[in-house]
C-alpha positions as CSV (number, residue, x, y, z in Angstrom):
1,X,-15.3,-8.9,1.9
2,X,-13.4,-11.5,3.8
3,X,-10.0,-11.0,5.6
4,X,-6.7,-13.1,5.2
5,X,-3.4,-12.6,6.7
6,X,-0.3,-13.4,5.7
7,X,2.3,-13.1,8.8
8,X,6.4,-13.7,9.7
9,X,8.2,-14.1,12.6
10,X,7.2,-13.6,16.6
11,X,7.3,-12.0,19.3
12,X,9.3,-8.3,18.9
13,X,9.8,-9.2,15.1
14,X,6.3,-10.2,14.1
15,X,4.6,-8.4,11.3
16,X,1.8,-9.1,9.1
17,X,-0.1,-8.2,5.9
18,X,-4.0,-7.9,6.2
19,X,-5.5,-8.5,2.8
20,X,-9.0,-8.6,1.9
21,X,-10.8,-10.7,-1.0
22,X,-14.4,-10.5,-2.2
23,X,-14.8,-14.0,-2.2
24,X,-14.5,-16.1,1.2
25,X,-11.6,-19.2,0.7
26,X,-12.3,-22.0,3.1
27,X,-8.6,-23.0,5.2
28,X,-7.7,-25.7,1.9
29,X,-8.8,-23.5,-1.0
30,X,-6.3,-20.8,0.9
31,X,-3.6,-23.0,1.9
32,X,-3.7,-24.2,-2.0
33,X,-3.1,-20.8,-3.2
34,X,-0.1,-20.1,-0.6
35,X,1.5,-23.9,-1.3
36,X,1.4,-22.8,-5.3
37,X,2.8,-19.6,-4.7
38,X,5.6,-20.4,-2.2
39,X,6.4,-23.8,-4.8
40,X,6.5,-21.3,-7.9
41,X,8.4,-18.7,-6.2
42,X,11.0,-21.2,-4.6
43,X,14.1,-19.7,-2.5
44,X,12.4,-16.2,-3.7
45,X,9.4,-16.8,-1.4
46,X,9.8,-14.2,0.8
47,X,7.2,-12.0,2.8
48,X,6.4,-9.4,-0.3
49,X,6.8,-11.3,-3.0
50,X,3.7,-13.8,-1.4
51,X,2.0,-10.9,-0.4
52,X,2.7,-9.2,-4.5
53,X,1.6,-13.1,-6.1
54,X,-1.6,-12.7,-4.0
55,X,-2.6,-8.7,-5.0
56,X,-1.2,-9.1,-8.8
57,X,-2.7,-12.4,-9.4
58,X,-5.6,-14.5,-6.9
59,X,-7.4,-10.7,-6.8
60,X,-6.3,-9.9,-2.8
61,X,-6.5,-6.5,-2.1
62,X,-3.6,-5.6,0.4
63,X,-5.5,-3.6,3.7
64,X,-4.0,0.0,4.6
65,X,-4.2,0.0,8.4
66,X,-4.5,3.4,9.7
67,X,-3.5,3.2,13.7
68,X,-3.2,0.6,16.1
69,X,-3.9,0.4,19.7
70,X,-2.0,-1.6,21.4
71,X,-2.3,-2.4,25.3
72,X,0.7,-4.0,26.2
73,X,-0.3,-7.4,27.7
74,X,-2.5,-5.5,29.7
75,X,-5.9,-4.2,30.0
76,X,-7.2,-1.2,27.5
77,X,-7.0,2.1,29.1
78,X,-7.4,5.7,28.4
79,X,-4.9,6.9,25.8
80,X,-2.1,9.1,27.3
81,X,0.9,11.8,25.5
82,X,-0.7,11.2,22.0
83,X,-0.4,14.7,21.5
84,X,3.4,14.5,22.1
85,X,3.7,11.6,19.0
86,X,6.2,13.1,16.6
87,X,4.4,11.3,13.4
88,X,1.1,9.7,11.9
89,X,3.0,6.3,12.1
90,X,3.8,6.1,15.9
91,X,1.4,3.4,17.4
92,X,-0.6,4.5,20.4
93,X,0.2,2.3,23.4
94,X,-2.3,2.5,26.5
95,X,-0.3,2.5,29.7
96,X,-0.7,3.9,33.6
């Protein structure tokens, strides 16, 4: 299995879509699929509808990430007030 991503924006508004594919594209044979997307798709080429083209038609699988870990531009630490998280979503952030 071989991991793609398909990303938007930076910094506070980044976000991404892992997929996965069985078969490995090398950077031209990706960027090929993307360009014919984005050129079919036109002014309706936004973040879903790339990721949708990709899943319902080139076979990508999109990735469920579970949690993330996230260390804040710093070092990993020891995980602290997880147990006070109010939902499955919240991210775990490692600080002092």
């Amino acid at each position: 299995m071989f991991y793609y991503i398909i990303s938007d924006n930076e910094y506070d508004d980044y976000y991404y879509t892992m997929l996965v594919h069985e078969n490995e594209f090398n950077k031209k044979e990706f960027c090929t699929i993307y360009n014919d997307i984005v050129e079919r798709l036109g002014k309706n080429s936004g973040h879903r509808s790339v990721v949708w083209e990709l899943c319902n038609n080139y076979g990508f699988k999109e990735v469920e990430v579970k949690y993330e870990i996230n260390s804040c531009y710093d070092n990993h630490r020891k995980l602290i007030s997880f147990d006070e998280m109010e939902n499955e979503e919240d991210a775990f952030i490692s600080k002092d």
